[in-house]
C-alpha positions as CSV (number, residue, x, y, z in Angstrom):
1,X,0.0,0.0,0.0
2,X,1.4,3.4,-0.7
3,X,-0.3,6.6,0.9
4,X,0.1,10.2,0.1
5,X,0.2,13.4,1.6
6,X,-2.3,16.3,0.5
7,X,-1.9,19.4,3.0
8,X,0.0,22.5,2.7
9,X,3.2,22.1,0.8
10,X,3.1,20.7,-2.2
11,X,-0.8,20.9,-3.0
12,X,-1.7,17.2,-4.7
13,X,-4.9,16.0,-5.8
14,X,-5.7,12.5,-6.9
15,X,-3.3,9.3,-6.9
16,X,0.7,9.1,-6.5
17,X,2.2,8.0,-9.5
18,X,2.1,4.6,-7.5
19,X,3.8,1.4,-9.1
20,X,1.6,-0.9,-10.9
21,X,-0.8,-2.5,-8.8
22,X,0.3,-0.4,-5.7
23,X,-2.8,1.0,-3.6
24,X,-2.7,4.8,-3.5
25,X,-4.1,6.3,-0.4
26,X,-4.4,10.3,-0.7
27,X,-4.8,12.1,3.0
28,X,-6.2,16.2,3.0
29,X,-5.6,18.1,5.9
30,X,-4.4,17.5,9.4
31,X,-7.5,15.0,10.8
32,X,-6.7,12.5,8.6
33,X,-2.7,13.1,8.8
34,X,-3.4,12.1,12.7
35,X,-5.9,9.3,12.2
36,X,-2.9,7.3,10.1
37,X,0.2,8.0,12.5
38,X,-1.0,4.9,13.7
39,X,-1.0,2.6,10.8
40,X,2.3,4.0,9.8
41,X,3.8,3.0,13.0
42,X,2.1,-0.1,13.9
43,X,1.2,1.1,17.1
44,X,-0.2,4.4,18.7
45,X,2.9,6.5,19.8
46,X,3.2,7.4,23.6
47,X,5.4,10.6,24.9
48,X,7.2,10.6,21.5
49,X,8.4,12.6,18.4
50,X,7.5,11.0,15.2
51,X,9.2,12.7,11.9
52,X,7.8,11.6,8.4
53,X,9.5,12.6,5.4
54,X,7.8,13.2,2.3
55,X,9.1,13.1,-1.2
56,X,7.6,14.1,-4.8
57,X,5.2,16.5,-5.6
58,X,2.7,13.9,-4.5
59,X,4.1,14.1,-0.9
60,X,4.7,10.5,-0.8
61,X,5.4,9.4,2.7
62,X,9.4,7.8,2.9
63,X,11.0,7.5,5.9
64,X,10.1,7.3,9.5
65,X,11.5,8.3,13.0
66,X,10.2,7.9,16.1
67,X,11.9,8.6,19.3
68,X,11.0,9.5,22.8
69,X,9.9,13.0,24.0
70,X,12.8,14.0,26.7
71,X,11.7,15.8,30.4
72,X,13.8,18.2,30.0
73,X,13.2,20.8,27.6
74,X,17.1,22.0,27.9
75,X,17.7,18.6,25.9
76,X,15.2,20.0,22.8
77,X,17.2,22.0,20.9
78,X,20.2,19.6,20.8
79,X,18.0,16.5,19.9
80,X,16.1,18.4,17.7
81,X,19.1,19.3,15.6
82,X,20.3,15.9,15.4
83,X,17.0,14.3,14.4
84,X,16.6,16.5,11.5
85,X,20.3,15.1,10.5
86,X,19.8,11.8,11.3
87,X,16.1,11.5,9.1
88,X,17.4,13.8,6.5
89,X,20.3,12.2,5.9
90,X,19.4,8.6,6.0
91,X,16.5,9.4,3.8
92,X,19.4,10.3,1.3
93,X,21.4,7.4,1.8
94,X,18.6,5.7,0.7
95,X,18.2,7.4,-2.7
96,X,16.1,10.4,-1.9
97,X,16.1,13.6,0.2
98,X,13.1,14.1,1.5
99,X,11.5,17.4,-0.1
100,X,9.2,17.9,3.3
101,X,8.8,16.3,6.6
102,X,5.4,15.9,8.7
103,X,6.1,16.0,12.5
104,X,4.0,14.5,15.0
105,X,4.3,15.4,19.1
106,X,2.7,13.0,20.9
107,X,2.3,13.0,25.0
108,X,-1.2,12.4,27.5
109,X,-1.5,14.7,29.9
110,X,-0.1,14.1,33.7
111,X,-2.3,14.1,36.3
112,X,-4.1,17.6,36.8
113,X,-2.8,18.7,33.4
114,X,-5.2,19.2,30.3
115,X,-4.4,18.0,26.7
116,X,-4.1,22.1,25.6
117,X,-1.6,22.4,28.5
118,X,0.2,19.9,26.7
119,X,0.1,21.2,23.6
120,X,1.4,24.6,24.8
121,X,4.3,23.4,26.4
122,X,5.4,21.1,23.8
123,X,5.4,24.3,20.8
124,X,9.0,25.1,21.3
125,X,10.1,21.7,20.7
126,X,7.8,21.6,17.4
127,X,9.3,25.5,16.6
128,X,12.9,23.9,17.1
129,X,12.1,20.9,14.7
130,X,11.1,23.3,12.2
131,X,14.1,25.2,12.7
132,X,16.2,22.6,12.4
133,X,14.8,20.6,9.3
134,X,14.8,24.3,7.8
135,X,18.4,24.8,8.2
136,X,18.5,21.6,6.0
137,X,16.8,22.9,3.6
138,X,13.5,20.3,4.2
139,X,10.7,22.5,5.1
140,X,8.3,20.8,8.0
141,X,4.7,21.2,5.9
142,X,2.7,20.3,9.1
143,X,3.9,19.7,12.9
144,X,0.5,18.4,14.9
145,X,0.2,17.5,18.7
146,X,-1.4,14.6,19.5
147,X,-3.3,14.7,23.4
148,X,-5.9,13.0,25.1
149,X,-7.8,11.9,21.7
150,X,-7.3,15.7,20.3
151,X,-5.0,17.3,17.5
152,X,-3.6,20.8,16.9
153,X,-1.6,22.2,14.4
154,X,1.2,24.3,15.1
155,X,1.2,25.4,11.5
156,X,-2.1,26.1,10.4
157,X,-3.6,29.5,11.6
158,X,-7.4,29.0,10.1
159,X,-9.1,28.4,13.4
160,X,-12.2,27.2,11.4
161,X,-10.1,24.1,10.7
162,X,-7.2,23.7,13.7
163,X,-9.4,25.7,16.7
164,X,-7.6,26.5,20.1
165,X,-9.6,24.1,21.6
166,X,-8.2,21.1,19.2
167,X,-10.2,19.0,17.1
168,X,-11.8,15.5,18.7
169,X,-9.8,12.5,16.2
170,X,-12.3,10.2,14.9
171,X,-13.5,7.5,16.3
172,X,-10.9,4.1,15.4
173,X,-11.7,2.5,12.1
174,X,-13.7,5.0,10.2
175,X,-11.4,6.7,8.0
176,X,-10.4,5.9,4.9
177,X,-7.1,5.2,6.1
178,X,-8.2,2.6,8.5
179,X,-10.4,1.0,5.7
180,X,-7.6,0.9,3.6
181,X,-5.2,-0.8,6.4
182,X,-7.7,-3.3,7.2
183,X,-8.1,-4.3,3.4
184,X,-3.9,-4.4,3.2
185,X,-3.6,-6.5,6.8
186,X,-2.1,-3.3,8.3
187,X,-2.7,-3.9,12.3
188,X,-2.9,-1.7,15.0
189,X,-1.6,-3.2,18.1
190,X,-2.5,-1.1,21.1
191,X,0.4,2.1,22.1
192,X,3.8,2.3,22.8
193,X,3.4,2.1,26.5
194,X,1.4,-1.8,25.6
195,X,4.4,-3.2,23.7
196,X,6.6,-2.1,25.7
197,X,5.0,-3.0,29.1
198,X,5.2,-6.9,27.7
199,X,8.9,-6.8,27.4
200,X,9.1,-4.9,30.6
201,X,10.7,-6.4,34.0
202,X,8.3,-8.2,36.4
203,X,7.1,-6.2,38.9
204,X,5.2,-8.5,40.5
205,X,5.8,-10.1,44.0
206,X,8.0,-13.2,41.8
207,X,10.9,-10.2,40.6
208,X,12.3,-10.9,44.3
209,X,12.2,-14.1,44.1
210,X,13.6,-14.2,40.2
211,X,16.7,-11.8,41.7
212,X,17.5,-14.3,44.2
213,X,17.4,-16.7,42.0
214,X,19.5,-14.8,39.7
215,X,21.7,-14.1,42.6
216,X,21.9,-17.5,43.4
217,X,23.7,-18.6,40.5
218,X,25.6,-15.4,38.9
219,X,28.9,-16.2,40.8
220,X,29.2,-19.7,39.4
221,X,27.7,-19.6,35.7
222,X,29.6,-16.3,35.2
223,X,32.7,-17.9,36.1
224,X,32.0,-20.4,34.0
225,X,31.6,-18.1,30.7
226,X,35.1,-16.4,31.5
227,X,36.9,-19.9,32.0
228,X,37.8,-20.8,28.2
229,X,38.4,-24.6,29.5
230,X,34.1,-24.4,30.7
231,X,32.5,-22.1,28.2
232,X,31.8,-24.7,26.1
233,X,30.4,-26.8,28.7
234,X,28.3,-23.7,30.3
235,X,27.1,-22.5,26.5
236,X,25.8,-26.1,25.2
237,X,23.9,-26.1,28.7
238,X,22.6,-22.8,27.9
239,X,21.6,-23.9,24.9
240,X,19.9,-27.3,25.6
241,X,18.0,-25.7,28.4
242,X,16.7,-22.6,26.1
243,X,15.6,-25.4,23.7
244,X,13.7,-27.5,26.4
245,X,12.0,-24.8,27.6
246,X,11.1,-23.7,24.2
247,X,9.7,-26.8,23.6
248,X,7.4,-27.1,26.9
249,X,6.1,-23.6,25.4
250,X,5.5,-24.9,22.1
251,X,3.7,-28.0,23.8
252,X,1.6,-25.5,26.4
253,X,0.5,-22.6,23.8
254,X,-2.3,-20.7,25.3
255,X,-5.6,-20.4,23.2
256,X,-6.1,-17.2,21.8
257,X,-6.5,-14.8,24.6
258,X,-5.0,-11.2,24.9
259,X,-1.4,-10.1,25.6
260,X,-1.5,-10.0,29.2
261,X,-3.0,-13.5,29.9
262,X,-0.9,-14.5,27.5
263,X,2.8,-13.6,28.6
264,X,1.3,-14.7,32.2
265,X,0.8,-17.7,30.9
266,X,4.5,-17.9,29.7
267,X,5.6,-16.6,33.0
268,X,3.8,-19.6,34.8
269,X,6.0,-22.2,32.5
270,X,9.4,-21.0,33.4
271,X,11.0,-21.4,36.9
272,X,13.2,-18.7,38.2
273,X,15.8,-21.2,37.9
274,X,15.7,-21.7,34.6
275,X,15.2,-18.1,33.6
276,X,18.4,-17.3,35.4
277,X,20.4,-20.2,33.8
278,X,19.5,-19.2,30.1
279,X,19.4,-15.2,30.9
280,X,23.1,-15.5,32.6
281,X,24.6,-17.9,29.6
282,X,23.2,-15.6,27.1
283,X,25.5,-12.7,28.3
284,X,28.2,-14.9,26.2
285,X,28.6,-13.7,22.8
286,X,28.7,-16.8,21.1
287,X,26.0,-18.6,23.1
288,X,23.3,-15.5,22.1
289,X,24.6,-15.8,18.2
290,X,23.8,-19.2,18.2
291,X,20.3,-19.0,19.8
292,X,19.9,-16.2,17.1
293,X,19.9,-19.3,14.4
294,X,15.9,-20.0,16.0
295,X,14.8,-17.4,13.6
296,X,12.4,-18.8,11.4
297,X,9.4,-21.9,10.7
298,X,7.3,-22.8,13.8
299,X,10.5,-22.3,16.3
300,X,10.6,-18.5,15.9
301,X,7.2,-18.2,17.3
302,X,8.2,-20.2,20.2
303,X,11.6,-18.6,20.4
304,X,9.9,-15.4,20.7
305,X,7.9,-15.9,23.7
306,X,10.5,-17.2,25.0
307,X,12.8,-14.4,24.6
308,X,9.8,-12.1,26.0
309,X,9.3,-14.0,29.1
310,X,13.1,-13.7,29.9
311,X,13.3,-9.8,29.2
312,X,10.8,-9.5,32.2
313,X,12.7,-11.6,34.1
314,X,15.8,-9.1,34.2
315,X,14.6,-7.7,37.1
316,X,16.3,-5.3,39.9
317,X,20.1,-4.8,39.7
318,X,20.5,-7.1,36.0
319,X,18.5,-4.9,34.4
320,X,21.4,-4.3,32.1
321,X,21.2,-8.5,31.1
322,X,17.7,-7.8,29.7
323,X,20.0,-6.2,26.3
324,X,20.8,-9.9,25.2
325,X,16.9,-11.5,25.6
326,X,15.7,-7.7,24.0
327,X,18.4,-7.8,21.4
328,X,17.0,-11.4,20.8
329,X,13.3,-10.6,20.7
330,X,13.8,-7.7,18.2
331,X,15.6,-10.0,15.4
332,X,13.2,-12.6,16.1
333,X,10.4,-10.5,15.2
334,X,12.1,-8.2,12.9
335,X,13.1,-11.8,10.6
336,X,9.2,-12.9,11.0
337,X,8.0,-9.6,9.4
338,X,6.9,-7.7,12.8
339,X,9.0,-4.4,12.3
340,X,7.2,-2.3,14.8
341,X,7.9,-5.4,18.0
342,X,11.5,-4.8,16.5
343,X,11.9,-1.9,16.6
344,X,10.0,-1.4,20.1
345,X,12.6,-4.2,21.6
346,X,15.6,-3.3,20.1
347,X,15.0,0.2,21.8
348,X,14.5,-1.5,24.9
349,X,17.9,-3.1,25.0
350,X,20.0,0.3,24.0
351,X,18.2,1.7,26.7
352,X,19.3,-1.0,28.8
353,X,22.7,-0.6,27.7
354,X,23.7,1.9,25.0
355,X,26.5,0.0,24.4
356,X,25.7,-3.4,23.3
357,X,27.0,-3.9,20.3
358,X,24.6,-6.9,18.9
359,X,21.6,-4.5,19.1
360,X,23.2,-1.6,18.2
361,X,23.9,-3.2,14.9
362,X,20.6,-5.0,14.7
363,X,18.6,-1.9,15.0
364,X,20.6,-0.3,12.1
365,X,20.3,-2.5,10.3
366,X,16.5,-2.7,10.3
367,X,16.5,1.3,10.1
368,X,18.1,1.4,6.9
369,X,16.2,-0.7,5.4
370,X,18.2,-3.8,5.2
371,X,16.5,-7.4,3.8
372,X,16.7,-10.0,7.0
373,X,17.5,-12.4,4.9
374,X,21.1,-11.5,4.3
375,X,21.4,-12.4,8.0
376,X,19.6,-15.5,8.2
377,X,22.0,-17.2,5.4
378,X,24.6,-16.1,7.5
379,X,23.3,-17.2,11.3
380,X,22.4,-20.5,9.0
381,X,25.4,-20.9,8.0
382,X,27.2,-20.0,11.7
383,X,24.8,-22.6,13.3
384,X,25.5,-25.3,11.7
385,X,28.0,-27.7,13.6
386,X,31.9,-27.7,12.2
387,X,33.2,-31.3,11.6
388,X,34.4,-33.1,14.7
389,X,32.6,-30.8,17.2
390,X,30.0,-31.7,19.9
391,X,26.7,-31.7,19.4
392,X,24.4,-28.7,21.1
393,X,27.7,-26.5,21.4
394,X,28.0,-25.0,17.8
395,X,30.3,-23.0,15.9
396,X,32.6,-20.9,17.3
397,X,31.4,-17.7,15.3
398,X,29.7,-14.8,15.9
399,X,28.2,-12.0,13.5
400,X,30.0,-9.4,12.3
401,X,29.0,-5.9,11.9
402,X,29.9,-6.6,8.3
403,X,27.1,-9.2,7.7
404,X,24.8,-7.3,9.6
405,X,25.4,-4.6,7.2
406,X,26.3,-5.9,4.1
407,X,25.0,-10.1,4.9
408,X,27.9,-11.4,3.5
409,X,29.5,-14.3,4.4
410,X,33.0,-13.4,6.7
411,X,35.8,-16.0,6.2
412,X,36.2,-19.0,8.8
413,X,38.3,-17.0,11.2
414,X,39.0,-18.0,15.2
415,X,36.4,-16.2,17.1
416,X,37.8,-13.0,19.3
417,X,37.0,-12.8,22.7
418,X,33.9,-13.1,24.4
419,X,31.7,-10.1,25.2
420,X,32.5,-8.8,28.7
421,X,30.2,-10.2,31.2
422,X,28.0,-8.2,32.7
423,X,28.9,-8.3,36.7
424,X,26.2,-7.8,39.7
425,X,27.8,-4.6,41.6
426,X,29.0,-4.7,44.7
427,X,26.3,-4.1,47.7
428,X,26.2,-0.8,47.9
429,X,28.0,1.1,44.6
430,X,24.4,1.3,42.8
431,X,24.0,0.9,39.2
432,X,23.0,3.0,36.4
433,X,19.2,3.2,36.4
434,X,18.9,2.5,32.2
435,X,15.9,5.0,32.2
436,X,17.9,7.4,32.7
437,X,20.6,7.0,30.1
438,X,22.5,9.7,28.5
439,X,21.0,12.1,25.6
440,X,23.2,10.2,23.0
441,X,21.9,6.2,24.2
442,X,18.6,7.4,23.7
443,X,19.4,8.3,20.2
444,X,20.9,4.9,19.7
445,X,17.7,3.9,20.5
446,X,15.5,5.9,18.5
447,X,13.2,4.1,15.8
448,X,13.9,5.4,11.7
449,X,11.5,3.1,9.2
450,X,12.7,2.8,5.7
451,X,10.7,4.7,3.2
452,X,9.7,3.1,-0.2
453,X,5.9,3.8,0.4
């Protein structure tokens, strides 16, 4: 499906210039700009900047960024200057700069505010985004606010369309947008703030008894991954046990039922045992690459749950281990065809730690556009057993950032060094709270969506 743009700059009437057999979806004016934020995402943004740019005199929609709204509004001007860049500038990498950009504020109101409030205090940050894209010579033909089911332009004046009050969206599924997503098997799957809560640590009277648990046998598995005589040993446990329990989900699946009941229902099948055993041996680089190779057929499905149920079981002081079970969930549903669970995930595990390479690269990867399936011939071809070796511990291999870029296939090399585990602190020095990362994490971890219509 391929949708246009029909407000402001550059006036358009009628169809694209779509592709053969490519549905063309033309939006006027600001309502139904709002109504199909969603359907462009996936999901319904929470507390976050979304920048779409636009290309042709058509205004085809191309790329997409999405990144959270910062507390601060000393952090604006800075982060607005570098998402201009960064959309801008991928959108040329990809063939095209963009010849405008929509921008979409979205945050609910905290308690005692009202959605106008809102709207009032987020206008410098939509001024600075205009600023900034202007500098770059991509004007911003609309910047709306999105607040407690109302919308306001910062760009229109003509109160008899955009009134100070804000307009009331329309209800869900009665646009022409909406119809047209329904008919292409475009799903809407809840906000932000739901996919993210699912992938979330427990909080839940069971996260004490999971850290325990995971205090109970950090010392000795950790050990084990530094000690090159044991790794082996340690990572073909790892293994075995993520594949058993795997297959006691894929035995138990739950009957249709809503997210919630659903990832309860996971929760209930995995001890706190086992989630520490396969959460602590996936900190080894070479133990996660090889669990990346359950990527496709029935197994993903199955791997995926799994990986969700252990990304809330990173609970308390390893929040930071939760990168490797994110990291995993994102490719898992980024190979299947679920971009927006990817990108939601992969997020989730810069945020955990900005620095974890695996991730990093992943998410990349899916922002510019990149076909999984470069990556699957390689994690294929790095999972399958070399001659003479043991069964269940695999290839000593691990991705490159080359294949992750390029998926080709790296020569048969010794494997560097591990990752560096990631150790409990001491009782007593603390740990950096990943919610509060540093302005340049979070923009590791904001989303950008290939164009292409």
């Amino acid at each position: 499906m391929r949708e246009t743009n029909e407000h402001n700059q550059p006036p358009a009437s009628g169809g694209s210039g779509s592709h053969a057999g490519e549905q063309s979806i033309t939006l006027r004016g600001p309502a139904e700009l709002a109504d199909a934020l969603p359907y462009l995402m996936g999901f319904h943004p929470t507390n976050s900047v979304v920048m779409v740019a636009l290309h042709g005199s058509r205004g085809r929609f191309g790329g997409r960024l999405r990144v959270g709204i910062p507390g601060s509004g000393a952090e604006w001007p800075p982060m607005a200057d570098q998402l201009a860049e960064c959309l801008i500038d991928a959108c040329g990498r990809r063939g095209a700069k963009p010849d405008g950009i929509i921008v979409f504020l979205c945050r609910d109101p905290s308690a005692g505010q009202t959605a106008r409030e809102v709207m009032d205090e987020l206008r410098p940050l939509a001024q600075r985004l205009r600023t900034a894209c202007g500098a770059l010579d991509v004007p911003v033909y609309e910047a709306l606010c999105l607040s407690d089911g109302r919308f306001w332009s910062y760009c229109c004046p003509d109160v008899r369309c955009c009134p100070a009050e804000g307009t009331v969206m329309s209800m869900p599924g009665t646009s022409v947008m909406a119809a047209a997503a329904a008919y292409a098997g475009i799903q809407v799957r809840g906000s932000l703030r739901d996919l993210e809560a699912r992938l979330e640590p427990l909080r839940t009277s069971a996260a004490a008894e999971q850290e325990r648990a995971l205090d109970g046998i950090a010392s000795a598995l950790l050990v084990g991954i530094v000690d090159q005589g044991r790794r082996e040993e340690v990572r073909a446990d790892t293994l075995r046990l993520a594949r058993l329990l795997m297959e006691r989900l894929a035995a138990q699946a739950p009957v249709r039922t809503a997210w919630p009941e659903a990832d309860a229902h996971d929760d209930e099948l995995i001890s706190h045992e086992e989630a520490a055993a396969v959460i602590l041996g996936l900190q080894d680089r070479d133990t996660r690459d090889k669990a990346a190779a359950w990527m496709e057929g029935p197994e993903a499905h199955h791997a995926l749950r799994l990986w969700r149920a252990l990304s809330r079981r990173c609970v308390g002081s390893y929040g930071e281990h939760s990168a490797a079970p994110l990291a995993l969930t994102g490719w898992v549903a980024w190979s299947t065809g679920d971009e927006p669970e990817a990108r939601v995930a992969l997020s989730l595990a810069l945020r955990a730690d900005p620095e974890y390479l695996f991730a990093r690269l992943l998410h990349q990867a899916c922002n510019d556009g990149l076909d999984p399936e470069e990556l699957r011939r390689c994690l294929r071809e790095h999972a399958a057993p070399d001659p003479g070796e043991a069964e269940g511990t695999g290839s000593a291999h691990s991705v490159s950032k080359t294949e992750l870029r390029r998926g080709g296939r790296r020569k048969q090399t010794a494997p560097g060094p591990g990752e560096r585990p990631r150790q409990r602190p001491a009782p007593g020095t603390g740990r950096r709270d990943p919610r509060s990362t540093s302005d340049r994490g979070r923009r590791r971890g904001s989303d950008i969506e290939p164009g292409g219509g």
